[in-house]
C-alpha positions in Angstrom: 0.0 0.0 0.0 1.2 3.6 -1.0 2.1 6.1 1.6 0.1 9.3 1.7 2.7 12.0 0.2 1.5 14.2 3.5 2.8 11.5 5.5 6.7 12.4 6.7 8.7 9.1 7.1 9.7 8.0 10.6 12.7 10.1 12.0 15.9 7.6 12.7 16.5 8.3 15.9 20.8 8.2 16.3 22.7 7.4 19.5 23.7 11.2 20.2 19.3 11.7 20.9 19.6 8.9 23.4 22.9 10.4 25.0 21.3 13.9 25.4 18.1 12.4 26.8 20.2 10.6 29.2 22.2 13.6 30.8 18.9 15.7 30.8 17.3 13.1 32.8 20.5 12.4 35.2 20.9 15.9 35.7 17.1 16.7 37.3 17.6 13.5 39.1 20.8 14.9 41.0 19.1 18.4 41.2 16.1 16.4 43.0 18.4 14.8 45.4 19.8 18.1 46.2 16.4 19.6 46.5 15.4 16.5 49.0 18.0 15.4 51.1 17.2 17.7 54.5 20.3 20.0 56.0 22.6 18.5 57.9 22.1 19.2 61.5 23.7 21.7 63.3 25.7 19.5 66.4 26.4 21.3 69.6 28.8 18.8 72.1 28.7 18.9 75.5 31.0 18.0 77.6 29.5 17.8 81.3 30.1 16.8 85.1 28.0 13.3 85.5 26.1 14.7 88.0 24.5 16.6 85.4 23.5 13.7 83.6 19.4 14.2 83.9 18.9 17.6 84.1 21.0 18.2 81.4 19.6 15.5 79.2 16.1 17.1 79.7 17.1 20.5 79.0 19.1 19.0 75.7 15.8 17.9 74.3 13.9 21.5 75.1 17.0 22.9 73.6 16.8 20.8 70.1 13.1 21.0 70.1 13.0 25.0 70.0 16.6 25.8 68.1 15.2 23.8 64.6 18.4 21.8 63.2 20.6 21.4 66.5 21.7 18.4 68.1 23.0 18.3 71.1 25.5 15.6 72.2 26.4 15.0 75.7 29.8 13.7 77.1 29.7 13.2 80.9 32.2 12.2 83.2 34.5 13.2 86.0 34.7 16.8 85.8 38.8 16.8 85.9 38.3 14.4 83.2 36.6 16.2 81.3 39.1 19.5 81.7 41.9 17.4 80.7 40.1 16.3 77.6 39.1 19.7 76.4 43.0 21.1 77.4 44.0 18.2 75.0 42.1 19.5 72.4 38.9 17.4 72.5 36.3 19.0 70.2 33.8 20.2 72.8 31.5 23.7 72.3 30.5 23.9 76.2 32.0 22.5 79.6 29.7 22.3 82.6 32.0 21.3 86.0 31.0 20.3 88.8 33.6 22.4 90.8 35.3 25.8 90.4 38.8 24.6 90.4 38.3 22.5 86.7 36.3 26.0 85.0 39.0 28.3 86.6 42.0 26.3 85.4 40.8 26.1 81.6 39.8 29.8 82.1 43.3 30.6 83.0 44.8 28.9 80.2 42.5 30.4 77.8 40.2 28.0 76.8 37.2 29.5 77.5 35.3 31.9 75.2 35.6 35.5 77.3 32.1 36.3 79.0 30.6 33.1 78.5 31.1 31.8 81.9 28.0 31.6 84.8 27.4 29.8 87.6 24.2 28.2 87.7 23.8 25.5 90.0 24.9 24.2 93.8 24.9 20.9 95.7 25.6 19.2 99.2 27.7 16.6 100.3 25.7 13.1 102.0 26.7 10.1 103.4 24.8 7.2 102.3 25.0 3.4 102.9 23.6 0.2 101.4 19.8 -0.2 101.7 20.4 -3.7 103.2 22.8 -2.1 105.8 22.1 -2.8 109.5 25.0 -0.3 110.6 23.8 2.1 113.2 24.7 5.6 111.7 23.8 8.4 113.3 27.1 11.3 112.7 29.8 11.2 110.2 32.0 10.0 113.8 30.6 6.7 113.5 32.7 5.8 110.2 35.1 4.6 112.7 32.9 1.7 113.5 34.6 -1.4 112.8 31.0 -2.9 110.9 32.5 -0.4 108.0 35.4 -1.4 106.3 35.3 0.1 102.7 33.8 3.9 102.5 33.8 5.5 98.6 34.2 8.5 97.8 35.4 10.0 94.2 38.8 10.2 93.3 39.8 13.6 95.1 42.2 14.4 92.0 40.0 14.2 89.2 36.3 14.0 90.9 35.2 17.7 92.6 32.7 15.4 95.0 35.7 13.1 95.9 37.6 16.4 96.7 34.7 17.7 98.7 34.1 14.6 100.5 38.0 15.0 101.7 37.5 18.0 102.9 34.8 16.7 105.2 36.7 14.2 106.6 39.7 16.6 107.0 37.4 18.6 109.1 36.4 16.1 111.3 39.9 14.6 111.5 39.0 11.8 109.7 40.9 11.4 106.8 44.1 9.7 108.6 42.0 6.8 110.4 39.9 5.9 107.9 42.4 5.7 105.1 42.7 2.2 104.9 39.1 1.9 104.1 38.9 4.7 101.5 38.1 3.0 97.6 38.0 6.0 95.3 36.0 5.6 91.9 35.9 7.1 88.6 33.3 9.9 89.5 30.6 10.0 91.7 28.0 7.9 89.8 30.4 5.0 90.0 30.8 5.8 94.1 26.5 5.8 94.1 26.8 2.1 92.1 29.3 0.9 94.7 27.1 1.8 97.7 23.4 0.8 95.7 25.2 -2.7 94.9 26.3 -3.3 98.4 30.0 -3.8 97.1 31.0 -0.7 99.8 29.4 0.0 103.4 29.5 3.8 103.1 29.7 6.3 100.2 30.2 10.0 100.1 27.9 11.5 97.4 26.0 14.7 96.2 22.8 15.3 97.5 21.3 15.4 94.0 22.5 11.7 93.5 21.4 10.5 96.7 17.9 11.7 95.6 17.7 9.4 92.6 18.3 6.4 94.2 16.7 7.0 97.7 15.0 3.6 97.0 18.0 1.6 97.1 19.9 3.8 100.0 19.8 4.0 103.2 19.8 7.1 106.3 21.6 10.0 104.1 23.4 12.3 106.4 24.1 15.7 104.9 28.1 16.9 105.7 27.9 19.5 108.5 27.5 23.1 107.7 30.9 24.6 106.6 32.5 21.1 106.4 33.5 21.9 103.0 34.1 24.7 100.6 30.8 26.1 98.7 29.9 23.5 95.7 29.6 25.7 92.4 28.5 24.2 89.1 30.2 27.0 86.2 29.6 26.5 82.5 31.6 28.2 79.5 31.4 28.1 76.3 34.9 26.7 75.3 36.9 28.7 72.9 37.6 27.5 69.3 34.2 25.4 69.1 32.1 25.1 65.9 28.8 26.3 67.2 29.5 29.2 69.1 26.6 30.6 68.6 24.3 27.5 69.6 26.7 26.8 72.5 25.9 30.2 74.5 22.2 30.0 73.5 22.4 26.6 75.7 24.3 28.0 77.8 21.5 31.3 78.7 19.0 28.4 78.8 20.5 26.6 81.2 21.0 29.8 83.5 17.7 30.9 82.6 14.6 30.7 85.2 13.5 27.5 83.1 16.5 26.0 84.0 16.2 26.9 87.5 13.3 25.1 87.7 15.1 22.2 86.1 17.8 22.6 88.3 15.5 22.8 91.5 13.4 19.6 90.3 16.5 17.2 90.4 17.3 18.6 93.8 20.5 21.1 93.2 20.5 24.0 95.3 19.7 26.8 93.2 22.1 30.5 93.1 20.7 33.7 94.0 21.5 36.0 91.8 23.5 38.6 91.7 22.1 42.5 92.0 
């Protein structure tokens, strides 16, 4: 059958039509990746005393729920730890101590960012023992009892409660006799573990700890009034972080009345402030 003259014939369609086709279409699938994959988030790392743990971890979610594309990521530990780390050149953007004596030596050495630093917290030194315990306790004194034979307490070099908790006993010239039974730990989490698991008979902790497990403790006896220096929790931002920015909004939220409340929930003593 004849072909209608007004009918063209069929274009041949060459290998450079299906090469052009090929790079359009690759090309607006890569643009559409671009368009779709969501910005990286913004990460903000805190490195902070262990004590902190809770009250920190709540205000971390608050934080990353109103400051759209952070993330915060917490590092806690012993607060001379911690110092050490950041000194070393740990990538940290804030450093929340549990002591004055960890902030004021980084401060010194310059790395903290100028006029970041607050204090925003206290806390109290206890004595606690196993909830299982039958030991009569009634004053710091009766550590000398013979029921007790391994008290914890934090490693006074590195842990600010361990350094507190010497003090007490220095006051009540107790260090000398009872250090045969002193086991000093990691931080003062690991001296709450000893005493919760029974492995110790006494334990020197904060107050704030104490308070989480009062289940699984046993007659907590606050450290006599001016026993031991003032405990002060500072935070700074720390100089030559990434997120400067995000780290001292964190940081005016955690010294903020919000915080406070925080702060005040989880049992720290909170700071007057200054007129």
């Amino acid at each position: 059958m004849d072909r209608p003259k007004s009918e063209k014939p069929p274009e041949r369609l060459g290998d450079g039509y299906f090469c052009k086709k090929f790079i359009r279409t690759l090309s607006f699938l890569i643009l559409l990746n671009f368009l779709v994959v969501p910005v990286q988030a913004q990460e903000i790392t805190v490195s902070a005393a262990v004590s902190l743990r809770e009250a920190f971890t709540e205000l971390g979610k608050t934080f990353e729920a109103r400051q759209k594309g952070a993330r915060m990521r917490f590092n806690f530990g012993a607060s001379g730890d911690l110092a050490r780390q950041i000194a070393g050149g740990a990538p940290v953007d804030v450093f929340a101590s549990a002591g004055l004596k960890e902030m004021d030596e980084l401060e010194q050495k310059g790395f903290t960012v100028p006029g970041s630093r607050a204090n925003f917290a206290g806390n109290a030194v206890v004595l606690v023992l196993p909830a299982a315990s039958t030991v009569p306790l009634a004053a710091f004194t009766d550590l000398n009892r013979k029921e007790l034979k391994k008290i914890a307490l934090g490693n006074p070099q590195t842990v600010p409660a361990g350094r507190y908790a010497e003090q007490v006993l220095r006051k009540m010239n107790l260090w000398d006799p009872l250090k045969e039974k002193l086991i000093f730990a990691e931080n003062v989490r690991q001296v709450l573990d000893y005493v919760v698991r029974n492995e110790v008979d006494a334990g020197l902790v904060y107050a704030t700890d104490a308070a989480a497990k009062s289940k699984d403790l046993k007659m907590p006896l606050s450290a006599p009034e001016g026993s031991h220096s003032p405990i002060v929790y500072p935070i700074a931002a720390v100089k030559g972080g990434k997120r400067e920015a995000l780290a001292r909004a964190f940081i005016a939220q955690v010294i903020s009345n919000e915080g406070k409340r925080v702060f005040g929930r989880y049992g720290f003593k909170i700071l007057e402030d200054k007129k």
